[in-house]
C-alpha positions as CSV (number, residue, x, y, z in Angstrom):
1,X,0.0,0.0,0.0
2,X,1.3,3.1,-1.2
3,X,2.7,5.7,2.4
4,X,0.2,8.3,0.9
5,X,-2.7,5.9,1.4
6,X,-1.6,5.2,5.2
7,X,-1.7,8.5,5.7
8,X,-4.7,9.2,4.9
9,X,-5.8,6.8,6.9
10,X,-4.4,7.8,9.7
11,X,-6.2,11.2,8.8
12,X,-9.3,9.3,8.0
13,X,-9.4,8.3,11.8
14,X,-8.3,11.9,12.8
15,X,-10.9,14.4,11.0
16,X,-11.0,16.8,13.9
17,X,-7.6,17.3,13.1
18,X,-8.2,20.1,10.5
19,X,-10.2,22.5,13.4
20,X,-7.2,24.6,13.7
21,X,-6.0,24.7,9.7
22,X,-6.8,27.2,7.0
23,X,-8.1,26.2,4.5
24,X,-10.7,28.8,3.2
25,X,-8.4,30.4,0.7
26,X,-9.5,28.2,-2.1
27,X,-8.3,30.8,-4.8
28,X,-4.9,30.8,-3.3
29,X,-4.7,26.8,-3.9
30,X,-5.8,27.4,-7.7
31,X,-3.3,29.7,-8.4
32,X,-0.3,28.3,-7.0
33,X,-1.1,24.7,-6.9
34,X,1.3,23.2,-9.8
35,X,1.2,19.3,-11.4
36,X,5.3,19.4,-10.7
37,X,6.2,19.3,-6.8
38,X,8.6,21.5,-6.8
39,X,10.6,20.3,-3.2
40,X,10.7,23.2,-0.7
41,X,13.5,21.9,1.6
42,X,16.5,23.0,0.2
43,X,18.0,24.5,3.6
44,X,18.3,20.7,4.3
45,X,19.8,20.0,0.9
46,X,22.6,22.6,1.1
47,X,22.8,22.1,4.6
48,X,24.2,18.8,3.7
49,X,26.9,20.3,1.6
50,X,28.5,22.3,3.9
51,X,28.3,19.1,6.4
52,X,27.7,21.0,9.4
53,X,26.2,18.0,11.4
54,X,29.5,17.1,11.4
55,X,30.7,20.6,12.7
56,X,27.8,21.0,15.2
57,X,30.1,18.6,16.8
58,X,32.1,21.6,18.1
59,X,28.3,22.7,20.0
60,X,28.3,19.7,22.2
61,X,29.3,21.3,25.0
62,X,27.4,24.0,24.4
63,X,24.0,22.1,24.6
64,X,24.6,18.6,25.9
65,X,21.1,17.6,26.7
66,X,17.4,18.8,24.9
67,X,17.0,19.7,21.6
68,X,20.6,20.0,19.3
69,X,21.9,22.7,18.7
70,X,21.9,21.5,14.9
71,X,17.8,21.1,15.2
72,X,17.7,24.5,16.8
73,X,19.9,25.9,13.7
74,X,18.0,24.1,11.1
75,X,14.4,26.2,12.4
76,X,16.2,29.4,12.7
77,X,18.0,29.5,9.2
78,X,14.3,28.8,7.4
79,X,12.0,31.5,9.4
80,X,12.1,34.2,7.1
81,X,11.3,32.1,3.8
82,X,7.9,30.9,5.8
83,X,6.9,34.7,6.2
84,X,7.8,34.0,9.8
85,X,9.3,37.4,11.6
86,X,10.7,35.9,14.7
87,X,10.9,32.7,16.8
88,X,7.8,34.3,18.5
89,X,5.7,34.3,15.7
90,X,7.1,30.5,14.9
91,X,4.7,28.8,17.8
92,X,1.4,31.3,16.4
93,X,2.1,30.4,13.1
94,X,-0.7,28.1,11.1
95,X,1.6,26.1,9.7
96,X,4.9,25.2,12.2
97,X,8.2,23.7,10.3
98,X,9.1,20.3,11.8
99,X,10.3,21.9,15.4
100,X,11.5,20.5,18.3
101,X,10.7,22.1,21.8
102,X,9.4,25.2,22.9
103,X,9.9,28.8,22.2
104,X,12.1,29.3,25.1
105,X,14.2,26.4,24.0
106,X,15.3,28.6,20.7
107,X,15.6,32.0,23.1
108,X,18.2,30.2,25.8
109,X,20.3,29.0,22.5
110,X,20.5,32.2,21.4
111,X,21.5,33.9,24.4
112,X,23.7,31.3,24.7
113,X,27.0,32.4,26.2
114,X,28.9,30.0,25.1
115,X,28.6,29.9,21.8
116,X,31.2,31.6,19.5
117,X,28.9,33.2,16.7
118,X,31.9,34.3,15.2
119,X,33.8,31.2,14.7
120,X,30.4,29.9,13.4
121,X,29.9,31.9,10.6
122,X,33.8,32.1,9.7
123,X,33.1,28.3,9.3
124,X,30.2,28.4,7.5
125,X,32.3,31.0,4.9
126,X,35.4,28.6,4.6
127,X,33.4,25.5,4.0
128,X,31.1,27.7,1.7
129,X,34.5,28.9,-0.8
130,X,35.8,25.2,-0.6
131,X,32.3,24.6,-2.8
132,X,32.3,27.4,-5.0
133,X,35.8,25.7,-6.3
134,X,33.7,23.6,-7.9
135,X,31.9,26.1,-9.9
136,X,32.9,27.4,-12.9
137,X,35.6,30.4,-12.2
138,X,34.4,33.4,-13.7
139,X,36.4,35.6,-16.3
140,X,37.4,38.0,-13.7
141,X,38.3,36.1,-10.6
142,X,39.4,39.0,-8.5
143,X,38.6,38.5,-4.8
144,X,38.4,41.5,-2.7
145,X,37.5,42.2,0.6
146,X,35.3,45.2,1.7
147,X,34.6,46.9,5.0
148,X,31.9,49.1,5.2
149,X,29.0,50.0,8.1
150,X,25.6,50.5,8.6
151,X,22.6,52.1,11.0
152,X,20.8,49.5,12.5
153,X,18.1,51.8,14.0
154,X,16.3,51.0,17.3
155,X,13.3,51.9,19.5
156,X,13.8,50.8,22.5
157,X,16.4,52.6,24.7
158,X,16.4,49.6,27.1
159,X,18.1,47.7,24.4
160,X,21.7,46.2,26.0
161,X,24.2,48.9,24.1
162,X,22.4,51.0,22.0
163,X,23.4,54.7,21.9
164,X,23.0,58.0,19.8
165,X,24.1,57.3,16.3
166,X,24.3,59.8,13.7
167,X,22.5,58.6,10.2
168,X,24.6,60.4,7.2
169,X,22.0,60.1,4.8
170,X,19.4,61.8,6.6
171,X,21.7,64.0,9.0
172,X,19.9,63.1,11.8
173,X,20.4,61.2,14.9
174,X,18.9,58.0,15.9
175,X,19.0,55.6,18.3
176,X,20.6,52.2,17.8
177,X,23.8,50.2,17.1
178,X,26.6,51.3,14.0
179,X,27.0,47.6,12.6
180,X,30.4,47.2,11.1
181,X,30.7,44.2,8.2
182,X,33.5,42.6,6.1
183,X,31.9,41.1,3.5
184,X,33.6,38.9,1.1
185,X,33.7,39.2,-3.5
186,X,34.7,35.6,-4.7
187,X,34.4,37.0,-7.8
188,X,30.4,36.0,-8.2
189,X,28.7,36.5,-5.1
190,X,29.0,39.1,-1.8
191,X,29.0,36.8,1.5
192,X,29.6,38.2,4.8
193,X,32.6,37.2,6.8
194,X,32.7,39.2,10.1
195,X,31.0,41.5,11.8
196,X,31.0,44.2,15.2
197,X,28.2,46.2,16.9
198,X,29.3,49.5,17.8
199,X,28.1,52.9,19.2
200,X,28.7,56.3,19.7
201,X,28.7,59.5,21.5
202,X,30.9,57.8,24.3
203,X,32.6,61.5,25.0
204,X,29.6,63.1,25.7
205,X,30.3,63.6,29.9
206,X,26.1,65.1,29.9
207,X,24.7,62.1,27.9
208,X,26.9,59.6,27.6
209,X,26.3,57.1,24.6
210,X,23.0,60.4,24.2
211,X,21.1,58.8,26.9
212,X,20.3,60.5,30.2
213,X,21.4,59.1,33.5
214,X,18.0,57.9,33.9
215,X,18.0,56.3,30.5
216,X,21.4,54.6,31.1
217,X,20.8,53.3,34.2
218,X,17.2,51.3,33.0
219,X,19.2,49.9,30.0
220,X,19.6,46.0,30.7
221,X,23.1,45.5,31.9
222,X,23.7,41.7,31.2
223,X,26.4,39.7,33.0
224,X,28.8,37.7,31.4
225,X,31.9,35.3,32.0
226,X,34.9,37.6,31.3
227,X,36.2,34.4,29.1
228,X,33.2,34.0,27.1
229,X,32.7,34.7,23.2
230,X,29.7,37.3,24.1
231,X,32.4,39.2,26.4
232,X,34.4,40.1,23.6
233,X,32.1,41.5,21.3
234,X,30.3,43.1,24.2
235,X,33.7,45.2,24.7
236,X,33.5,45.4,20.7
237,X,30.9,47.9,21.3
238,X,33.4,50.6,22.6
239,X,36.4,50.0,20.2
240,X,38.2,52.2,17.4
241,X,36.0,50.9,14.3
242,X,39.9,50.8,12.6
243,X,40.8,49.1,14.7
244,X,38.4,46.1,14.7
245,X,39.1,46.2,11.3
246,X,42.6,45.3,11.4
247,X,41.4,42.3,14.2
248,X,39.0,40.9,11.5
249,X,41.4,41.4,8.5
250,X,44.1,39.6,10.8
251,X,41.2,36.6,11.6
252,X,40.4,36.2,7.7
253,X,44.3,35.9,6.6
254,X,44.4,33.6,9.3
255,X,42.2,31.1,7.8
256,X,44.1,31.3,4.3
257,X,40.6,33.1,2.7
258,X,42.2,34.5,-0.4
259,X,42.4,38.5,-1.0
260,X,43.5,40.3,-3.8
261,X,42.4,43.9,-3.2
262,X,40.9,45.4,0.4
263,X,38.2,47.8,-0.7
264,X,37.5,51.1,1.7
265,X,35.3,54.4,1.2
266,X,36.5,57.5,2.1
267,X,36.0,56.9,6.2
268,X,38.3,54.3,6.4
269,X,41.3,54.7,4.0
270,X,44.2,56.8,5.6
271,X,47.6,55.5,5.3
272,X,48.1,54.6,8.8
273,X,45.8,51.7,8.6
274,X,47.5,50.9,4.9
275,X,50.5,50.5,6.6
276,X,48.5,48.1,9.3
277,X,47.1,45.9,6.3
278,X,50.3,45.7,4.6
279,X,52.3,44.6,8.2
280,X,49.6,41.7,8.1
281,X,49.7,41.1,4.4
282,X,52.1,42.3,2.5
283,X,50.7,40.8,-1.1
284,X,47.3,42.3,-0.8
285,X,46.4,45.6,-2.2
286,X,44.2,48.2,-1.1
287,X,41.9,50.9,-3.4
288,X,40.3,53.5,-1.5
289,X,38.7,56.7,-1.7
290,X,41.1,58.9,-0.1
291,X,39.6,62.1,1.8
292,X,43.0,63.7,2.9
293,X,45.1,67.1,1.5
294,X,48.1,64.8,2.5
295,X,51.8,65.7,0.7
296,X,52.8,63.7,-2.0
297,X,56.2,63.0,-3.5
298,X,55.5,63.2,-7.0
299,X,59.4,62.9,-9.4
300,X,60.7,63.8,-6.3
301,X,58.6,67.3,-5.8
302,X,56.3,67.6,-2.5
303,X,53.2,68.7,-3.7
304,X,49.4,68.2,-2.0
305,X,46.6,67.0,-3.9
306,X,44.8,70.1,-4.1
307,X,48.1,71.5,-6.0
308,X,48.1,68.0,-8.3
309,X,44.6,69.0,-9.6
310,X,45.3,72.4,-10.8
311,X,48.2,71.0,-12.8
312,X,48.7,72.4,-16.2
313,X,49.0,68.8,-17.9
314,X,45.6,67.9,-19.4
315,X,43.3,65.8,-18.5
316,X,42.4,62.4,-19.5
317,X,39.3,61.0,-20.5
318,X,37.7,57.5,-20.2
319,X,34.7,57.0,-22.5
320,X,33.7,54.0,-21.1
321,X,33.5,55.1,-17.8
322,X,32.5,58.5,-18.4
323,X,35.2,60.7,-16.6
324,X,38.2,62.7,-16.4
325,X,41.2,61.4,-14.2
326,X,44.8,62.9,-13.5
327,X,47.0,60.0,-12.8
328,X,50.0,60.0,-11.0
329,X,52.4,57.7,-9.3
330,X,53.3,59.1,-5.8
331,X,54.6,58.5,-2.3
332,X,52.3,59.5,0.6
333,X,54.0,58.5,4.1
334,X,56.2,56.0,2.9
335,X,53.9,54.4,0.8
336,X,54.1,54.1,-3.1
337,X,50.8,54.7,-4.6
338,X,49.0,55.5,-8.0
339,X,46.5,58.4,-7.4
340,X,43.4,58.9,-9.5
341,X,42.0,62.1,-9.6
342,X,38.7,61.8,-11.0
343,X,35.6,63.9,-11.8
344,X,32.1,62.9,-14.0
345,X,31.8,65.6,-16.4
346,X,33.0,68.6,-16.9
347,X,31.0,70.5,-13.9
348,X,31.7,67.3,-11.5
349,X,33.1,67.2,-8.1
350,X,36.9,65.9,-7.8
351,X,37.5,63.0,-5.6
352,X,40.9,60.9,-5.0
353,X,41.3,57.7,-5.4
354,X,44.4,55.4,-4.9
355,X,45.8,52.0,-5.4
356,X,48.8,50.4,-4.1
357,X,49.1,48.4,-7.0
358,X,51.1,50.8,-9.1
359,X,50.5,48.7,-12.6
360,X,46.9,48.9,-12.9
361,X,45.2,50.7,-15.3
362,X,42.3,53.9,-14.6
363,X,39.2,51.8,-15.9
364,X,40.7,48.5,-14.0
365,X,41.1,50.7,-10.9
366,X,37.9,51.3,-11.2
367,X,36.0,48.3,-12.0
368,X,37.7,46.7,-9.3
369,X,36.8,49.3,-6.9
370,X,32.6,49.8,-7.8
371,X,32.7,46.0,-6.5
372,X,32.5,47.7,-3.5
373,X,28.9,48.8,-4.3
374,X,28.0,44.9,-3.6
375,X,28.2,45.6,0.3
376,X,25.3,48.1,-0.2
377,X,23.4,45.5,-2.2
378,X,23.7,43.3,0.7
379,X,22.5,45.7,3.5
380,X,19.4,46.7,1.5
381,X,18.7,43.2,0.9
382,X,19.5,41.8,3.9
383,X,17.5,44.5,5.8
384,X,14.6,43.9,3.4
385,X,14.3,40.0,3.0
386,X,15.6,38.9,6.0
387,X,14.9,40.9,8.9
388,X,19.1,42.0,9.4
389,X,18.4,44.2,12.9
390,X,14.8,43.7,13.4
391,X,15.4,41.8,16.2
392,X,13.6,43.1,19.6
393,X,15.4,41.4,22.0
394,X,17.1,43.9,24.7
395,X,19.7,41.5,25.6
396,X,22.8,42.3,23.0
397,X,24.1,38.5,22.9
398,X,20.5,38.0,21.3
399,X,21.6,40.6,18.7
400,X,24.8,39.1,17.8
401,X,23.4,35.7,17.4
402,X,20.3,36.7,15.2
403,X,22.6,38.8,12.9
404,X,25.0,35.9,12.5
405,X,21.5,33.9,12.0
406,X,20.8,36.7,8.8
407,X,24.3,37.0,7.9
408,X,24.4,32.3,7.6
409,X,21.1,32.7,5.6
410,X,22.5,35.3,3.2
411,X,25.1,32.9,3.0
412,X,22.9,30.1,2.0
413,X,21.1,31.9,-1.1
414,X,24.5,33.2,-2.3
415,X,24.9,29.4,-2.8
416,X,21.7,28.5,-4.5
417,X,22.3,32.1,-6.4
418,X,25.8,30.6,-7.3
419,X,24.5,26.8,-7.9
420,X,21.0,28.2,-10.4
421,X,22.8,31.2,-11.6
422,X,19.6,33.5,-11.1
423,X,19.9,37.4,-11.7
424,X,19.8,38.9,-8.4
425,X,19.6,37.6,-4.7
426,X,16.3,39.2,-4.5
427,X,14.3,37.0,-7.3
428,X,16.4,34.0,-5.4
429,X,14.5,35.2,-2.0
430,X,11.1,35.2,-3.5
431,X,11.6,31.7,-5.8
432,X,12.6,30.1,-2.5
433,X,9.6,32.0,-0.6
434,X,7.5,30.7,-3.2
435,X,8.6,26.9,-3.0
436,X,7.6,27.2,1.0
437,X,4.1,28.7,0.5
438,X,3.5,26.2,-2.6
439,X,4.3,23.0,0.1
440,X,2.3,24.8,3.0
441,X,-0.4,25.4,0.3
442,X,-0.5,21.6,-1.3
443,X,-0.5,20.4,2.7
444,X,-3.7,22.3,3.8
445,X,-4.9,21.1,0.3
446,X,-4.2,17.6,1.3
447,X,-6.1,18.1,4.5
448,X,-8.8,19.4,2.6
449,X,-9.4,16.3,0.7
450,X,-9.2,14.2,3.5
451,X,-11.8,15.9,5.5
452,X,-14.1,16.3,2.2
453,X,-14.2,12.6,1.7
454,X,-14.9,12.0,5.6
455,X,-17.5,13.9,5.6
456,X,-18.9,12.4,2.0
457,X,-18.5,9.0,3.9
458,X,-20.6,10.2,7.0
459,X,-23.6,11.1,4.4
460,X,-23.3,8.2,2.0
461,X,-22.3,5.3,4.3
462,X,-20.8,3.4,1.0
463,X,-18.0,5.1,0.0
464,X,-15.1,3.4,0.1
465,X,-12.5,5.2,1.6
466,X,-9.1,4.6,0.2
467,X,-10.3,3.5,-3.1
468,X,-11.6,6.9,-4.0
469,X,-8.3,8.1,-3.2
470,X,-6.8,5.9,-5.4
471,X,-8.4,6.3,-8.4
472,X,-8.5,10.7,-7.7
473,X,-4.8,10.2,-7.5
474,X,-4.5,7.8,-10.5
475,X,-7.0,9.7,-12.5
476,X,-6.8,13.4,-11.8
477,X,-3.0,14.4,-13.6
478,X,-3.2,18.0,-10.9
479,X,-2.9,15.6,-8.2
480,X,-0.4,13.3,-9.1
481,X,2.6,15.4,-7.3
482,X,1.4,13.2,-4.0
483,X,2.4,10.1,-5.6
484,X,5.9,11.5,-7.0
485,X,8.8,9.3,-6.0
486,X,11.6,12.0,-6.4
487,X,10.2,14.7,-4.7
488,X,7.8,13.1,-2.3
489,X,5.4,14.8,0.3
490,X,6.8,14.5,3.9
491,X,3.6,12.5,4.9
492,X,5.3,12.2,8.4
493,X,5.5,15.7,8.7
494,X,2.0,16.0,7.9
495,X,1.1,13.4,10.4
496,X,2.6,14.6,13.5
C-alpha cells in the first residue's frame, strides 16, 4: 500500500484534526497549486553540503542535553522564507516547520553564552568557498575584501548597548547600534565574513552614549563570564572601528581566505591603517577613496593634492567610464601609490582615489573598486528580505546571534544564487519564498481532501474510503505530485 494511502488513513481516523488549519483560501490553492512538486526543503539539501552536522560537533558542549543545537539551527535559518518574523511568531504560526521544543528552548540557545557566533559563521564561509571551487571560475576572478557599516536603527532605549548614532543620509540622529561588516567578493557573489556592533557618542560627559542618566541606568546590563565569546564582542561595542578592522582582516588571513584587493570608502582609507594591512599582508592591495590634502612626492617634488589637480597637464578621459582622471604615481607617508584624480563631467566634483598596486590601469582601478557597491546590495537586501536588525530582544548576545542567524542565511542563497545562476539575490529570495508557501499550500490542500471525503462518507455510508483516493490520484494528472517518487510529500510531517 502506497505511504500516501496510510496516511490518509491515519487522517481518515483523525478528521477533527483540520479545526485549527486554513483552508478557506481556495483561490490561493488554484493559483499556486502546480502538477510538478517543486521540493521546498533546500535548507536541508545545502545544509548537507557544507556538512555541518558534522561541525555542530564543536556545540556539544554547548547544549549537551534537549534539543541540538543543529535542530535549533535548522528552524532558525528557514524562518524568514515561511513569512515567519521571529521565533515568537514561529509557535502562532498556522503552519509550524518540523520543530522540536518550545519557544524558550530557541531563546536560551540564542543567548547562549557559550557559543562563538563568530567562529560559526567564519566556518560556514570557509566550508562555503571550498564549494564554490567547484563552480565554474568566472572571467574575472578578483577576490576582494570590503569593510563598510551601517545604521541598524532601534526603539527601544532599554536595548543592551544601544546609543546615539548619527545617520549620514538623513543628517539626523537616531537611536541604535553602528553595525560594522566585512563582506567577502569571490568574484560572483558578496558573502559576509565578520562583523561588530558599535556605538557612539561615548565623549559626551552630559549624555553619555545620548542617553540621560536615567536612561542609562534602565538599559539591561547583562552579566557575562569575562572568558566567554559574548564578552568580547560586548567590549567590541566601545572600540576604534579601525581598529576592529585590522582584528578581522588579521582573523580572515588567518584562515588562508584569499584576497586580492581590500576595498575602503572615504572613512576608512588613511595611510596609517595601509601600513597596518600591509604589516599583516604584504601581497594584498588596497583601493580607497582617499579624503586627505596629504603631501605627496611626485618625481621627487612635494606637492598636495589640491596642488596636483590644478596641474597644467591635461586631462584624460575615459569613455567608457565617463570621466576625467589625472593620474599619477606618488609617495604618501612611505607608501608608493598610484593616485586617480577623478571627476564625472565637466561641472563634476573631484574626488581621489588610490591604489597600491602601481601597474593597474584607470578603468581596472575602477572596475575593481565599484565592487564595492556589492556591500550596499547586501545591507538593502538583507534588511529587506531577512529581517538584518529587526530583532527586539534587549539582551545584545540575542543581537549578535540573530545577525549571525541573517548573515548564515545570506550565506545560504548566495549558494543556490551561485548553484542556479539567477539574476539577483532578491528574485532567489522570493523563488525560495514561493517553494515554501507552494508545500504549506498543497499540505492544507491535502487536508482538505481528507476531510471532504470524511464527511462524503458520513452522508453516503458506502464510500469506500481509500479506493476513492486511489483512483482521484491515478485519474486526476493535478494531483499526481502526491504520488511523486523523487520529490515526495513528507507524509510524516503532515502526520505529526
Amino acid at each position: 500500500m502506497p505511504d500516501f494511502t496510510v496516511f490518509l488513513r491515519y487522517q481518515h481516523k483523525n478528521t477533527n484534526m483540520l479545526q485549527n488549519k486554513d483552508i478557506a483560501k481556495i483561490q490561493e490553492i488554484k493559483t499556486l497549486f502546480q502538477a510538478s512538486w517543486t521540493q521546498p526543503e533546500f535548507f536541508s539539501k545545502h545544509l548537507e553540503l557544507f556538512k555541518f552536522s558534522k561541525s555542530s560537533r564543536l556545540f556539544q558542549s554547548v547544549k549537551g542535553s534537549g534539543v541540538p543545537f543543529w535542530e535549533i539551527m535548522r528552524i532558525l535559518l528557514v524562518l524568514p522564507f515561511m513569512d515567519i518574523k521571529n521565533v515568537g511568531s514561529l509557535f502562532s504560526n498556522v503552519v509550524i516547520p518540523n520543530s522540536k521544543g518550545q519557544k524558550d528552548v530557541y531563546y536560551r540557545a540564542l543567548a547562549n553564552q557559550k557559543i562563538n557566533w563568530r567562529n560559526l559563521l567564519l566556518l560556514f564561509v570557509k566550508r562555503y568557498l571550498q564549494l564554490d571551487q567547484k563552480f565554474t571560475a568566472p572571467k574575472d576572478n578578483v577576490k576582494c575584501l570590503i569593510f563598510d557599516d551601517t545604521d541598524i536603527e532601534k526603539r527601544g532605549k532599554k536595548i543592551e548597548g544601544i546609543s546615539k548614532i548619527h545617520n549620514h543620509v538623513t543628517k539626523h540622529f537616531i537611536f541604535g547600534y553602528k553595525l560594522l561588516v566585512a563582506g567577502y567578493w569571490n568574484g560572483s557573489v558578496f558573502i559576509p565574513v565578520d562583523f561588530s556592533f558599535h556605538r557612539e557618542n561615548k565623549e559626551n560627559k552630559i549624555k553619555k552614549y545620548g542617553l540621560s542618566k536615567k536612561e542609562l541606568k534602565k538599559q539591561k546590563r547583562g552579566l557575562r563570564n569575562d572568558k566567554s565569546p559574548v564578552h568580547k564582542r560586548f567590549k567590541e561595542l566601545n572600540s576604534k572601528k579601525t581598529d576592529i578592522v585590522i582584528q578581522m582582516f588579521r582573523r580572515i588571513n588567518q584562515r588562508k581566505i584569499s584576497v586580492d584587493y581590500i576595498l575602503f570608502d572615504s572613512w576608512f582609507t588613511s595611510m596609517s591603517l595601509i601600513k597596518k594591512f600591509l604589516s599583516i599582508n604584504k601581497n594584498v592591495n588596497i583601493i580607497g577613496m582617499y579624503k586627505y590634502n596629504s603631501k605627496l612626492i611626485v618625481e621627487g617634488k612635494e606637492l598636495s593634492i589640491k596642488q596636483l589637480r590644478k596641474q597644467s597637464t591635461k586631462v584624460k578621459r575615459s569613455r567608457s567610464m565617463k570621466l576625467y582622471y589625472h593620474q599619477y604615481i606618488a609617495e604618501i607617508d612611505g607608501v608608493k601609490v598610484s593616485v586617480f584624480i577623478t571627476k564625472r563631467g565637466t561641472n563634476g566634483a573631484w574626488h581621489t582615489i588610490i591604489s597600491t598596486n602601481i601597474n593597474l590601469s584607470f578603468v581596472k582601478t575602477i572596475e575593481i573598486y565599484n565592487i564595492r557597491w556589492t556591500i550596499e546590495v547586501f545591507f538593502k537586501e538583507a534588511k529587506q528580505l531577512l529581517g538584518l536588525g529587526k530583532s527586539q530582544s534587549t539582551n545584545f548576545d540575542v543581537q549578535v546571534a540573530q545577525t549571525t542567524v541573517t548573515m548564515i542565511q545570506y550565506l545560504l542563497v548566495s549558494l543556490k544564487y551561485r548553484m542556479e545562476a539567477y539574476e539577483t539575490i532578491g528574485g532567489m529570495f522570493k523563488n525560495i519564498k514561493q517553494d515554501y508557501i507552494e508545500h504549506n499550500l498543497n499540505e492544507r490542500l491535502l487536508l482538505a481532501i481528507v476531510e471532504i471525503l470524511s464527511v462524503l462518507e458520513l452522508i453516503i455510508g458506502t464510500i469506500d474510503f481509500e479506493e476513492t483516493v486511489s483512483k482521484l490520484l491515478l485519474y486526476s494528472d493535478s494531483l499526481s505530485f502526491f504520488n511523486d517518487k523523487k520529490n515526495p510529500l513528507n507524509l510524516t510531517k503532515l502526520a505529526a
